[in-house]
N, CA, C and O of each residue as an XYZ file, in Angstrom:
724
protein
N      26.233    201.541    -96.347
C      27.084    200.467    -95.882
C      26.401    199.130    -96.165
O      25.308    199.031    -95.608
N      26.778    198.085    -96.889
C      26.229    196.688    -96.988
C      27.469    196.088    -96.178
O      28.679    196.257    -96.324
N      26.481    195.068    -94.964
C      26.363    194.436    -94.466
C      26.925    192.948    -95.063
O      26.667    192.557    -96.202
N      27.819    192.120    -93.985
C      28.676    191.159    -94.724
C      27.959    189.920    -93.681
O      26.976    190.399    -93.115
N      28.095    189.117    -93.468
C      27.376    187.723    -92.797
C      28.071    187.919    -91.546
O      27.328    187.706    -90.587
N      29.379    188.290    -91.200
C      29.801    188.353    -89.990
C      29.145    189.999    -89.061
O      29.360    190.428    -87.926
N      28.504    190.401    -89.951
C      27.692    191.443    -89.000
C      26.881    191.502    -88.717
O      26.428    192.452    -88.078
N      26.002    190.041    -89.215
C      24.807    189.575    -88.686
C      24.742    189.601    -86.974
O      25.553    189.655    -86.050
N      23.254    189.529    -87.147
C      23.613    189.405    -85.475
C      22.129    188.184    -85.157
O      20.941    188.448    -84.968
N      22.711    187.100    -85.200
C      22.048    185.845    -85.248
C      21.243    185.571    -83.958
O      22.142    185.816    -83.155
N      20.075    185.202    -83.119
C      19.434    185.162    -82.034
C      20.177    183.605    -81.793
O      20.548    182.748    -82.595
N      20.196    183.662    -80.702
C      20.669    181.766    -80.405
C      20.138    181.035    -80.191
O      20.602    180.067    -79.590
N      18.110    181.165    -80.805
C      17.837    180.228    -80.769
C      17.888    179.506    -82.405
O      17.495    178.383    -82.722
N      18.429    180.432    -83.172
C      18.881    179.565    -84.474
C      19.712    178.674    -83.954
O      20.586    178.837    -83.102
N      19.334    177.576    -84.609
C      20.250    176.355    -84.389
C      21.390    176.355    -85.227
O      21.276    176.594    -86.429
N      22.805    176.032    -84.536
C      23.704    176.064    -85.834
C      23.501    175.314    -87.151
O      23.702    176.216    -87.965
N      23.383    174.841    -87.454
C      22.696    173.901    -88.900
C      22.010    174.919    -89.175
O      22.820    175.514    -89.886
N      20.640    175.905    -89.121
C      20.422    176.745    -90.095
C      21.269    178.288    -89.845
O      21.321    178.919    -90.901
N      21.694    178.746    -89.089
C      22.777    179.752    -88.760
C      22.810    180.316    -90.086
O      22.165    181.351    -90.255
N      23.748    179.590    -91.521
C      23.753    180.082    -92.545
C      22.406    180.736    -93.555
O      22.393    181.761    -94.235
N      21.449    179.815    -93.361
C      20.159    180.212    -93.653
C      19.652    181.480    -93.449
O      19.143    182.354    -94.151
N      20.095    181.245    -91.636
C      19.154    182.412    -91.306
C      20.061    183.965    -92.058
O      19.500    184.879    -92.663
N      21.733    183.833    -91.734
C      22.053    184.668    -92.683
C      22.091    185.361    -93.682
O      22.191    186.570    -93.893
N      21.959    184.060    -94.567
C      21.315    184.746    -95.436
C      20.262    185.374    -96.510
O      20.295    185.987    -97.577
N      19.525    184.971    -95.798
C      17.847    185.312    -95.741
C      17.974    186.933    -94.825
O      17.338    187.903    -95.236
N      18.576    186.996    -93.986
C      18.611    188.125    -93.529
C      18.874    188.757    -94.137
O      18.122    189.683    -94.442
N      20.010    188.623    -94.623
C      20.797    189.739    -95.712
C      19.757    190.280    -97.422
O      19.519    191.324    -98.029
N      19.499    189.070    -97.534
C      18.130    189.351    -98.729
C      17.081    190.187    -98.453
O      16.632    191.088    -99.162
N      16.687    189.787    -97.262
C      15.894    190.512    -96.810
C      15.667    191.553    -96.037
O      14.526    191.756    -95.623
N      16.640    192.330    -95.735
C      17.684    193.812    -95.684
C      18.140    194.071    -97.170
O      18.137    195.286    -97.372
N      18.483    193.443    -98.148
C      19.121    194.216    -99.286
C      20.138    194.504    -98.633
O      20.484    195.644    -98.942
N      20.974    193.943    -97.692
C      22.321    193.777    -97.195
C      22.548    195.387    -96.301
O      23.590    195.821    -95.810
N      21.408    195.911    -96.320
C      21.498    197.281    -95.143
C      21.239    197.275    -93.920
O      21.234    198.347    -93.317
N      20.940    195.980    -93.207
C      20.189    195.525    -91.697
C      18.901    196.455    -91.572
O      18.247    196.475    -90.529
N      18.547    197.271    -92.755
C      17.005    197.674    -92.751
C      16.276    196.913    -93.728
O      16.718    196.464    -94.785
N      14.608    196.772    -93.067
C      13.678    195.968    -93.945
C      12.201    197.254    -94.195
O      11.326    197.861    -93.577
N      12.848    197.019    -95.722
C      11.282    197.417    -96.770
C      10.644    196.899    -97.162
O      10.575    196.893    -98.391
N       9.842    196.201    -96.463
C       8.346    195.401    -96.713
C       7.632    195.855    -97.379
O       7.658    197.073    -97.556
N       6.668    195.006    -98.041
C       5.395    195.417    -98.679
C       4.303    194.690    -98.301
O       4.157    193.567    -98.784
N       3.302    195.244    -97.321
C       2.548    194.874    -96.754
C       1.402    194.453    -98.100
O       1.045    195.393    -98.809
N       0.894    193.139    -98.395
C      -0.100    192.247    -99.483
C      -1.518    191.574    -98.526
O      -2.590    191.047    -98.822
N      -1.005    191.839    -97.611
C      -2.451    191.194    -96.560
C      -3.739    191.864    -96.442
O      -4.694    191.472    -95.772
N      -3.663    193.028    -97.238
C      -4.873    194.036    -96.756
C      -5.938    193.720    -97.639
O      -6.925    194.450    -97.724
N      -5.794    192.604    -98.353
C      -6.868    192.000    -99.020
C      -8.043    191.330    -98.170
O      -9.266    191.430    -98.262
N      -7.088    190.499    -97.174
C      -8.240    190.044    -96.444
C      -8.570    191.013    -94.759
O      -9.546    190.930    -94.013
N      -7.646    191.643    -94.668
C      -8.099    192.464    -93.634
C      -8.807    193.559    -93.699
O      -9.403    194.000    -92.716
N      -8.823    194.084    -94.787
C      -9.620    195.371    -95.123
C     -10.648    194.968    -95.957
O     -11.667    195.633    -96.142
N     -10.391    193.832    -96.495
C     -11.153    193.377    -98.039
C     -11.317    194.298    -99.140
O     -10.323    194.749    -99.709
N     -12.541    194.628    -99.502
C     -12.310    195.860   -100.605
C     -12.317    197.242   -100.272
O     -12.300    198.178   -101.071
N     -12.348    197.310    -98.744
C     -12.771    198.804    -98.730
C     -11.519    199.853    -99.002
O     -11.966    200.992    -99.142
N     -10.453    199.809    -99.085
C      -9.440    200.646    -99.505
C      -9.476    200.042   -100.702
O      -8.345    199.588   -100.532
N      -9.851    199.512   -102.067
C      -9.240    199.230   -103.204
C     -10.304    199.385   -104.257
O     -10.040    199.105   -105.426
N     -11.578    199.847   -103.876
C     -12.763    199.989   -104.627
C     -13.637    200.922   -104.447
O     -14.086    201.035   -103.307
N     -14.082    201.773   -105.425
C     -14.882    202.828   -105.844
C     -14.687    204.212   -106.646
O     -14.662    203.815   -107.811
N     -14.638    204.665   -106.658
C     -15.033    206.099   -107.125
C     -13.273    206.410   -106.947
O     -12.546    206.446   -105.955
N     -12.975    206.642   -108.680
C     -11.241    207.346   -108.168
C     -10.294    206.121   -108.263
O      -9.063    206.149   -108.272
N     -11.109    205.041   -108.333
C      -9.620    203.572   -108.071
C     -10.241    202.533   -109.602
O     -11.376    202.252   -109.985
N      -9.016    202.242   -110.077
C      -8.893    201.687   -111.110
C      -9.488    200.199   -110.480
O      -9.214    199.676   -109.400
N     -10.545    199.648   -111.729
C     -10.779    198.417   -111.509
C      -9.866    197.287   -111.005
O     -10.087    196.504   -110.082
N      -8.606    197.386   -111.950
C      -7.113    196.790   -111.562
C      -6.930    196.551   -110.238
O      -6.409    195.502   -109.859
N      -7.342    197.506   -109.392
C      -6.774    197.862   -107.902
C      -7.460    196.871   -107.356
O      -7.009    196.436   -106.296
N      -8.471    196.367   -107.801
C      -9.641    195.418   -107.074
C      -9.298    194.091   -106.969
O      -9.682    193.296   -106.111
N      -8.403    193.862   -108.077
C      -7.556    192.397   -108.324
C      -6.523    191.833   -107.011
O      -5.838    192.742   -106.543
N      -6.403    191.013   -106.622
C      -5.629    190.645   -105.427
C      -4.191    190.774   -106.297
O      -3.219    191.138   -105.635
N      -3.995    190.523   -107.627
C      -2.900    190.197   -108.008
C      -2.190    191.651   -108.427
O      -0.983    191.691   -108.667
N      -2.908    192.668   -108.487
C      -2.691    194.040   -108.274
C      -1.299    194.332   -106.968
O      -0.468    195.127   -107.406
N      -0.997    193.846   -105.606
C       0.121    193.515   -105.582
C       1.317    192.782   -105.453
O       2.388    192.944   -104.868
N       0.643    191.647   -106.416
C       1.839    191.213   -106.470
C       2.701    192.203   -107.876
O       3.812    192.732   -107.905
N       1.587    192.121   -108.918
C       2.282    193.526   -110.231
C       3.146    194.579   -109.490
O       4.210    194.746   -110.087
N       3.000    195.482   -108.169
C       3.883    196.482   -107.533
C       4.933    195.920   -106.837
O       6.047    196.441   -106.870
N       4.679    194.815   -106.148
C       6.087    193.863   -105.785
C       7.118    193.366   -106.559
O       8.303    193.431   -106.231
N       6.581    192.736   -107.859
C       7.782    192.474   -108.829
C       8.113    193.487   -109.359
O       9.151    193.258   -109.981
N       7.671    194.958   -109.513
C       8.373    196.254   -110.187
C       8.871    197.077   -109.332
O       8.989    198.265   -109.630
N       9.274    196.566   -108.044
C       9.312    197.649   -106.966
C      11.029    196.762   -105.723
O      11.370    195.610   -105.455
N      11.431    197.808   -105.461
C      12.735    196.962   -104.609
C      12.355    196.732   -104.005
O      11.365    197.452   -104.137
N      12.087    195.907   -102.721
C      11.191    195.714   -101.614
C      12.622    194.477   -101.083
O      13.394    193.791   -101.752
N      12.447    194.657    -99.660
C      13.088    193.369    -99.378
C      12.144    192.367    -99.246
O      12.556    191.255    -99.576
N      10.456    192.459    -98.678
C      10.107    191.502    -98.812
C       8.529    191.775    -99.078
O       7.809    192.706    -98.719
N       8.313    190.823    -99.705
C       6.208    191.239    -99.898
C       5.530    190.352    -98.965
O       6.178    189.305    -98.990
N       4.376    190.212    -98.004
C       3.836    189.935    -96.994
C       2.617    189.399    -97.329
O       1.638    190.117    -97.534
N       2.592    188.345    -97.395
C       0.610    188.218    -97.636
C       0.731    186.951    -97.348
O       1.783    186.325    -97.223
N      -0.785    186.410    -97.196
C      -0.916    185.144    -96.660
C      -0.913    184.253    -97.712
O      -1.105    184.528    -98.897
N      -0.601    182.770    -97.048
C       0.063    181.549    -97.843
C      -1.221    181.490    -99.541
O      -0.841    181.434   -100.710
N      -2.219    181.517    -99.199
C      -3.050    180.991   -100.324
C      -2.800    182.466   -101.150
O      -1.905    182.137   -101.928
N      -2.916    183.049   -101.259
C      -2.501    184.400   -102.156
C      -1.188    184.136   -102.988
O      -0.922    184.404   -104.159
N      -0.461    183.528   -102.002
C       1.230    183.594   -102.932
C       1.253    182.290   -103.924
O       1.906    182.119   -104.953
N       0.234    181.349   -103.206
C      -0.068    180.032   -103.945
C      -0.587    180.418   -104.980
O      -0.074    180.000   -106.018
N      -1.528    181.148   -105.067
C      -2.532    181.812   -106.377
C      -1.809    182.137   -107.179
O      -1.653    181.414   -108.163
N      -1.091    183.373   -107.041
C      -0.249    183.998   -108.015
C       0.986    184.114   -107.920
O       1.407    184.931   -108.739
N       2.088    183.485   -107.036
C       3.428    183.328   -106.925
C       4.468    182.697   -108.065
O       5.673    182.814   -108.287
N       3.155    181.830   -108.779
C       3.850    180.777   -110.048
C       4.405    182.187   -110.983
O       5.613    182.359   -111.149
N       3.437    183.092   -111.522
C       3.567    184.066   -112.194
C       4.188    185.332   -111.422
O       3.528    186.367   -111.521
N       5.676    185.401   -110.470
C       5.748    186.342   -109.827
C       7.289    185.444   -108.737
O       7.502    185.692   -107.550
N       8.105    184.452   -109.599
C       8.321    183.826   -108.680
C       9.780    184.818   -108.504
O      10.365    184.361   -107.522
N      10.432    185.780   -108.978
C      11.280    186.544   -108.476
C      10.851    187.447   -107.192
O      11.556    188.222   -106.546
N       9.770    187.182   -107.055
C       9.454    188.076   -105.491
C       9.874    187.982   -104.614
O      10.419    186.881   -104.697
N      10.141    188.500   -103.334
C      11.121    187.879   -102.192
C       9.661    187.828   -101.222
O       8.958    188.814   -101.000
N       9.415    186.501   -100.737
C       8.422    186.387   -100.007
C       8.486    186.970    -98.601
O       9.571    187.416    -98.227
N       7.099    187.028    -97.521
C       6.952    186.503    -96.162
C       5.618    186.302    -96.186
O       4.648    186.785    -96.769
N       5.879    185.290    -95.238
C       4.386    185.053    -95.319
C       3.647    185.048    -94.353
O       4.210    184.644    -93.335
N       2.162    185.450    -94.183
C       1.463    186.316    -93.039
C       0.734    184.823    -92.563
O      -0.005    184.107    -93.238
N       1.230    184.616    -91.117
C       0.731    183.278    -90.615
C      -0.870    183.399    -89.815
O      -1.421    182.385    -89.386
N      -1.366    184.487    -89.721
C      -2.711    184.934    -89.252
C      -3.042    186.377    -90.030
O      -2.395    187.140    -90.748
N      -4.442    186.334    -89.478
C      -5.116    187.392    -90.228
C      -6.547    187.461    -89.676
O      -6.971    186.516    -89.010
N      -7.338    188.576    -89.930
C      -8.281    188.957    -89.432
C      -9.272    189.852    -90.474
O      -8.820    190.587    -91.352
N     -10.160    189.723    -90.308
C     -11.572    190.612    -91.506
C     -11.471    191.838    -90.672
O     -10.629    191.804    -89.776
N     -12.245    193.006    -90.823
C     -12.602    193.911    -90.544
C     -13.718    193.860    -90.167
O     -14.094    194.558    -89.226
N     -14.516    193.025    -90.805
C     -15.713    193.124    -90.704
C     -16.527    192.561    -88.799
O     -17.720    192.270    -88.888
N     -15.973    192.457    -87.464
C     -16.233    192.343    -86.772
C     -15.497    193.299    -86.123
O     -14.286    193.137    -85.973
N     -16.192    194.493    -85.625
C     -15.807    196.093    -84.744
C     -14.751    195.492    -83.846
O     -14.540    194.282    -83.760
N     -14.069    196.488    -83.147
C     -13.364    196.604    -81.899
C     -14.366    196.771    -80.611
O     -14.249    196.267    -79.494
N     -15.299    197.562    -81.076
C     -16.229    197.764    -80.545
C     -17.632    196.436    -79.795
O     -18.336    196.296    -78.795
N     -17.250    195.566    -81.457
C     -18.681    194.710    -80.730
C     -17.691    193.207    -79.690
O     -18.115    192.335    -78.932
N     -16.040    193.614    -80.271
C     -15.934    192.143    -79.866
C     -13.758    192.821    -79.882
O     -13.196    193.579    -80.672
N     -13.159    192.013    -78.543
C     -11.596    192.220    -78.848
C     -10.820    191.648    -79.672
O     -10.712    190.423    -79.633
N     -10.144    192.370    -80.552
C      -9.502    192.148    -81.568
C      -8.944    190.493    -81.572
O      -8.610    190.282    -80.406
N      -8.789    189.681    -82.103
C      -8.515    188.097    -81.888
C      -7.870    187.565    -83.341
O      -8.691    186.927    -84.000
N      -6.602    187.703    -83.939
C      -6.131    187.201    -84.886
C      -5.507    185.634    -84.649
O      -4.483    185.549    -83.970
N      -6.073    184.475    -85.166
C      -4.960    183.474    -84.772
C      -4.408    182.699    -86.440
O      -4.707    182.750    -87.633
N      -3.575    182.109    -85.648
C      -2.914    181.021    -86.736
C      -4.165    180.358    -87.771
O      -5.223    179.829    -87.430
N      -3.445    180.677    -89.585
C      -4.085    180.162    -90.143
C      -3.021    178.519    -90.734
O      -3.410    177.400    -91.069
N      -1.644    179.109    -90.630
C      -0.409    178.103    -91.208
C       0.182    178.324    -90.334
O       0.018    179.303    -89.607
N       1.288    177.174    -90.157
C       2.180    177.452    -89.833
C       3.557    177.085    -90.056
O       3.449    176.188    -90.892
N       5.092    177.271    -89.757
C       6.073    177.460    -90.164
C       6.337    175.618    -91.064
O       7.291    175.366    -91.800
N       5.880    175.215    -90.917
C       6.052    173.373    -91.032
C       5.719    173.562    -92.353
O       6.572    173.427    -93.231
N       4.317    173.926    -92.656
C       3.477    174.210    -93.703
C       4.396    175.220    -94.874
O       4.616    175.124    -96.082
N       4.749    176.133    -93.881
C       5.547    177.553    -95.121
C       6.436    177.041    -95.805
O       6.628    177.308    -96.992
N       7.353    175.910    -94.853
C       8.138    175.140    -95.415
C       8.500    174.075    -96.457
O       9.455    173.912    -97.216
N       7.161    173.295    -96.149
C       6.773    172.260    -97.395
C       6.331    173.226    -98.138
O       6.094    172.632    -99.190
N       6.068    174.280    -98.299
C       5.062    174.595    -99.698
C       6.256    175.977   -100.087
O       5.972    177.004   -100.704
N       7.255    175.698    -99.662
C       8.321    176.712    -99.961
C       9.465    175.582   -100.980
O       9.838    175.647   -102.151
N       9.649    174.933   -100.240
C       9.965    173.946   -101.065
C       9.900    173.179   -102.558
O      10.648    173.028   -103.524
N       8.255    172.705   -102.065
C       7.596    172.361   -103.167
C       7.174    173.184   -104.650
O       6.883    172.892   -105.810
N       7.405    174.793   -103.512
C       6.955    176.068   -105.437
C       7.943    176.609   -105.435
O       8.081    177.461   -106.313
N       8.901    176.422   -104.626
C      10.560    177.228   -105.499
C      10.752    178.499   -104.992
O      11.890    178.964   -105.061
N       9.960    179.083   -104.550
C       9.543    180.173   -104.464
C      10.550    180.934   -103.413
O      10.821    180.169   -102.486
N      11.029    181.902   -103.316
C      11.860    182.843   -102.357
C      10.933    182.832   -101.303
O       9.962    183.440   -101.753
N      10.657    182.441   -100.012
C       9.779    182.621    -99.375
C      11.480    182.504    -98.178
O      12.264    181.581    -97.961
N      11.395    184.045    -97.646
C      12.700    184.300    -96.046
C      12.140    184.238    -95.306
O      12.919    184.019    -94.378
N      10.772    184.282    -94.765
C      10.343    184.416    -93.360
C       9.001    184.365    -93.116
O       8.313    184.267    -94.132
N       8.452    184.399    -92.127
C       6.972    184.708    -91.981
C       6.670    185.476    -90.898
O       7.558    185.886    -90.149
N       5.420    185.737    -90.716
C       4.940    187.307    -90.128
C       3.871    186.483    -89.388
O       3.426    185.353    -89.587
N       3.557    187.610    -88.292
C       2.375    187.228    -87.282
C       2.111    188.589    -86.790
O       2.950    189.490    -86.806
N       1.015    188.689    -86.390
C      -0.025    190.062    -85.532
C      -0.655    189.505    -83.860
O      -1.338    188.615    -83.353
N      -0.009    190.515    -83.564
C      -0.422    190.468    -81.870
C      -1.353    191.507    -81.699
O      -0.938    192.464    -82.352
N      -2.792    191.883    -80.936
C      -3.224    193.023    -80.572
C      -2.749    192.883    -79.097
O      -3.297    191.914    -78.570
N      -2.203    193.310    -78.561
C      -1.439    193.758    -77.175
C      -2.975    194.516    -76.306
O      -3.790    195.330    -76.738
N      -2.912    194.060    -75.418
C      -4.423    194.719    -74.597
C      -5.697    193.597    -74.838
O      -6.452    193.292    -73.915
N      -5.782    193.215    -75.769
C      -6.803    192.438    -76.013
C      -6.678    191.517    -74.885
O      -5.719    191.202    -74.181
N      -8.419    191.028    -74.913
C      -8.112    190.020    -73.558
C      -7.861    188.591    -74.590
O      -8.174    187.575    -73.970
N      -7.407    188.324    -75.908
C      -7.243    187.577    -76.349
C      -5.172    187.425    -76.460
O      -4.404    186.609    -76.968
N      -5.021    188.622    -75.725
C      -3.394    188.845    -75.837
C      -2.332    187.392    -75.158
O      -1.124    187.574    -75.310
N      -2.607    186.486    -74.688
C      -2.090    186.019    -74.043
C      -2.300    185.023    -75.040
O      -1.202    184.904    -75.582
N      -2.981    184.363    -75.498
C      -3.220    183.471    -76.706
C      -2.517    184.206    -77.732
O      -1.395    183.703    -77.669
N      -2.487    184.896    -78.443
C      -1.795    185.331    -79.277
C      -0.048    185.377    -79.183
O       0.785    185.360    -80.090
N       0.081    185.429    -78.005
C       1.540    185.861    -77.433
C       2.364    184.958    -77.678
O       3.462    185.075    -78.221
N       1.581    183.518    -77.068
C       1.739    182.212    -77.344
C       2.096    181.794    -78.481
O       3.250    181.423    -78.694
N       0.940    181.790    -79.596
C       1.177    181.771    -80.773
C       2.607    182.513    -81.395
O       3.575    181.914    -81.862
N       2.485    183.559    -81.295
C       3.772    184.059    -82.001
C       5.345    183.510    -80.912
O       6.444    183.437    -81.462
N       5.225    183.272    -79.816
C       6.877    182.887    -79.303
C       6.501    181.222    -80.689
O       6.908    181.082    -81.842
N       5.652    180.347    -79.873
C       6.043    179.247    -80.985
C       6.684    179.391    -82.341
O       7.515    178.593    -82.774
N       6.092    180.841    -83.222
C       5.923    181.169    -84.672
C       7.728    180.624    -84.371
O       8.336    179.556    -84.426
N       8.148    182.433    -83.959
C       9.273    182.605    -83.706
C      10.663    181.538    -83.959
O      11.502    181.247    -84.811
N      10.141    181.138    -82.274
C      11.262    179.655    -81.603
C      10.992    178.812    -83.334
O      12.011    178.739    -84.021
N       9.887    178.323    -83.850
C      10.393    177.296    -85.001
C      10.436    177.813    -86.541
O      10.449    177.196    -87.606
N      10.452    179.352    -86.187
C      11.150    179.691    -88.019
C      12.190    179.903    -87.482
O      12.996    179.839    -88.410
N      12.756    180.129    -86.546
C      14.584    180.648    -86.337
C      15.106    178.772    -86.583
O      16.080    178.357    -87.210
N      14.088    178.001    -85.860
C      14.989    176.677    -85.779
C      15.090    176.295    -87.615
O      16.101    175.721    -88.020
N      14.029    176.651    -88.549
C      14.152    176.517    -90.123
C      15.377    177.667    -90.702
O      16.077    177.388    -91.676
N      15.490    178.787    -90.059
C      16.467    179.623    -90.476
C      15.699    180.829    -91.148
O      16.270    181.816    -91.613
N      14.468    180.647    -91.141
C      13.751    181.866    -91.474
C      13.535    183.438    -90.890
O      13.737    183.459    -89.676
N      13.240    184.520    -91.346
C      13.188    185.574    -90.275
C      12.057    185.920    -89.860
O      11.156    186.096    -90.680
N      11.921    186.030    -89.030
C      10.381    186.689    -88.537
C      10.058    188.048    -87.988
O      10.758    188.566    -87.119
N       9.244    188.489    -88.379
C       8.372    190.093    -88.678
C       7.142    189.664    -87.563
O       6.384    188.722    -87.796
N       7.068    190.374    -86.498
C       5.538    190.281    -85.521
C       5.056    191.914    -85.847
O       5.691    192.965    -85.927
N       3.837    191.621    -85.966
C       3.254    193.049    -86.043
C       2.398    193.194    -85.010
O       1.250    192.802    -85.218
N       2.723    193.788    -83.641
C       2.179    194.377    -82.484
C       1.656    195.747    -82.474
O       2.358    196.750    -82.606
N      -0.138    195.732    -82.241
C      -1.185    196.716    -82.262
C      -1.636    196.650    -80.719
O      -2.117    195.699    -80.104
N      -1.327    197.982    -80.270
C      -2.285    198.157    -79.089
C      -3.701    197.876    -78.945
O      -4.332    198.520    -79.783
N      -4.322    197.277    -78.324
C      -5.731    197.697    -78.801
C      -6.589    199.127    -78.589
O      -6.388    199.966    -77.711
N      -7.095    199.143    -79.119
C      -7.848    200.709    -79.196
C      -7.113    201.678    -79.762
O      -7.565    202.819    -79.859
C-alpha cells in the first residue's frame, strides 16, 4: 500500500507553514510505506575501526566513504551519519536521501569506567544552513539517548529540543534510545 499525504499523520507541533515539508519528507523517507529503512553511517565514529578492519575485510571497508558507495546502490529511505561525513563525501553522492546524526560517542571510554554520555555535536539550525547551502536531500536528523544513565536527563533534554525544532523546520526525526547496560 503507498501512502498518499492525507494519511500522514503529522505531530502538532509541526507548524502549519512546514506541515507540507514535513509531509513530504515523510513520505521520502518511508518510500511512501509509513515504514523506515535506514542505513545506519555513524559507526565510523562510534566503533571507529574495530568492525571494518583486519583479517577477512577488504581494505575498501576501512574507507568512511565505503558507505556512502552501499547507500547510493542500495534503496534505503534514509542514510544516517554525522554532519562532517556527509560534508566530506555528499558532493559525490548527492542522490542519497540524508539524516543526519546530531550526537555521537567513541567507544573508546567503557560502560564500565564511566556512564554512557552522548551530547550534541550540531544542531537542527546548522543541518539547515548546510542543507541548503549543498543541495543535498538531507529529511531529518537523528539523536541517541542512553536511558538509565545518570547522564539521562541531559540527554532527554537535548533530544525534546532536537525534536520540538526539526518538526518546527519540517524535518523528521529518528531518536535512538539504549538502555544502559
Amino acid at each position: 500500500m503507498i501512502l498518499k499525504a492525507e494519511d500522514v499523520s503529522v505531530p502538532l507541533d509541526v507548524p502549519k507553514n512546514t506541515r507540507q515539508k514535513y509531509i513530504e519528507n515523510y513520505l521520502k523517507i518511508t518510500r511512501g510505506s509509513g515504514r523506515l529503512m535506514l542505513f545506519a553511517g555513524d559507526q565510523k565514529v562510534e566503533h571507529l575501526n574495530d568492525d571494518f578492519y583486519g583479517p577477512g575485510i577488504s581494505p575498501d571497508d576501512n574507507e568512511p566513504e565505503h558507505f556512502f558507495r552501499i547507500a547510493s546502490k542500495s534503496k534505503i529511505g534514509v542514510f544516517a551519519s554525522q554532519l562532517g561525513l556527509i560534508a566530506g563525501y555528499g558532493m559525490d553522492y548527492p542522490d542519497v536521501p540524508y539524516l543526519v546524526k546530531l550526537n555521537s560517542k567513541t567507544n573508546l571510554v567503557k560502560t564500565s569506567q564511566a556512564d554512557p554520555i552522548s551530547t550534541q555535536w550540531t544542531n537542527v539550525q546548522q543541518v539547515e544552513e548546510f542543507r541548503e547551502n549543498s543541495c543535498l536531500n538531507i529529511l531529518g536528523v537523528g539523536y541517541t539517548v542512553y536511558l538509565g544513565s545518570e547522564h539521562e536527563a541531559e540527554m532527554l533534554h537535548e533530544a525534546a529540543q532536537i525534536v520540538y525544532e526539526a518538526h518546527k523546520s519540517g524535518l523528521i526525526t529518528v531518536l535512538w534510545m539504549y538502555l544502559r547496560g
